[in-house]
Steps between C-alpha positions, in 0.01 A plus 500: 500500500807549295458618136749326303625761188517286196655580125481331198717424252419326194592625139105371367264748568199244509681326785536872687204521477368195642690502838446814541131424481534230733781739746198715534240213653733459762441703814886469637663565142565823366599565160767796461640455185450309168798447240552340156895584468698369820696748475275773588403265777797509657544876462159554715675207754789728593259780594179385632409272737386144405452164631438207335518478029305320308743424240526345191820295407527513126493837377738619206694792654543352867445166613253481831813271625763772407269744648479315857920539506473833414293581802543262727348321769357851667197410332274168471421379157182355346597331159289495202560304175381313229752288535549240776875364402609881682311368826782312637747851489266687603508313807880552554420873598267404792177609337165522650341295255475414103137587295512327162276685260295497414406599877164444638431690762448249784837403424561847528376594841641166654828663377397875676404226809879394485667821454309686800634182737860626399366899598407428866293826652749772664489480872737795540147742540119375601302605178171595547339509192524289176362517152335255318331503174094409426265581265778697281624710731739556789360500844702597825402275805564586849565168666312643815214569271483068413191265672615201310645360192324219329621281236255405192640223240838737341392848648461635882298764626592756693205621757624856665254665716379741187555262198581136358778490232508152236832408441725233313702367762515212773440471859838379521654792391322751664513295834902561401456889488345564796563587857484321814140633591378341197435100526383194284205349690351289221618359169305846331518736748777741627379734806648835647503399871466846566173464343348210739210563703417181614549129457365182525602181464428490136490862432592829518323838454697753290358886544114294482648192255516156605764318372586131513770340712684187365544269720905467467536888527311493836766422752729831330190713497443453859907559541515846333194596632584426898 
């Protein structure tokens, strides 16, 4: 799973310290740097790597539009303002998205949602491993260690053969991350086929789990698994 390296820039402090709050829920964002002057923001930018800003348009020394020219379209943009007449220019540099504050945060993470679409995972090597965060703190997951993933209402769980890991994220998304040997056989459940030790035709048994099959997921189960 790609970890997308975030910084914010926004000259209130309160407002810092808000998204970085909610940068830190998110198991694919990473915060690497937090700025009230722009300026110093763009100093870290020429040295250290960086994908995606949260940015704030009106601040007093640099505008957040100014600040887009400056750097340029090497890096994707997440706007942030209290005002919503700057939306519209904003748009002209081919953001990612606009957050009026004040931001909540499920307007928030449907933002993070749009950004990682616009980071797709790097084929160029086969990861092995990925890192997710539960419970407070950072876990590293061997994808050959996953049975399943479930999804539960806005968080998934992660069953490896030693642990389960409680997450904010969708099926969706990690059905997006994943290999080939991992497949969607139900509206909740994502499987390692790797995993499988038998099947039915409603079921399948994970290590000793069963878990369901849905009934328009049957005919690719059966496909992969031939």
């Amino acid at each position: 799973m790609k970890t997308i390296k975030c910084i914010i820039v926004d000259d209130e402090p309160l407002a810092i310290s808000l998204l970085e709050n909610y940068v830190r829920k998110i198991p694919f964002l990473e915060l690497v740097f937090s700025a009230e002057n722009p300026i110093t923001a763009l100093e870290y930018i020429q040295n250290n790597e960086a994908d995606l800003i949260f940015l704030d348009i009106q601040m007093p020394e640099l505008t957040g539009i100014n600040f887009m020219k400056i750097v340029g379209e090497k890096k994707k943009y997440i706007l942030t303002t209290a005002y919503s007449e700057y939306a519209l220019e904003g748009y002209e540099h081919n953001i990612i998205d606009y957050l009026l504050k004040p931001v909540s945060f499920e307007r928030f993470y449907k933002s993070a949602e749009k950004a990682r679409e616009r980071f797709p995972a790097d084929e160029s090597k086969e990861d092995t491993y990925f890192f997710v965060k539960s419970s407070g703190q950072q876990h590293r997951i061997n994808f050959a260690d996953i049975l399943y993933i479930e999804s539960i209402k806005d968080y998934v769980n992660i069953r490896t053969t030693q642990n389960e890991y409680i997450l904010l994220n969708t099926l969706k998304s990690m059905e997006n991350q994943l290999s080939e040997r991992f497949l969607r056989i139900h509206k909740s459940f994502i499987i390692n086929l790797d995993m499988v030790k038998s099947m039915s035709a409603k079921k399948v048994i994970v290590s000793e789990l069963e878990i369901p099959i849905g009934d328009s997921y049957r005919a690719n189960l059966l496909e992969k698994l031939k």
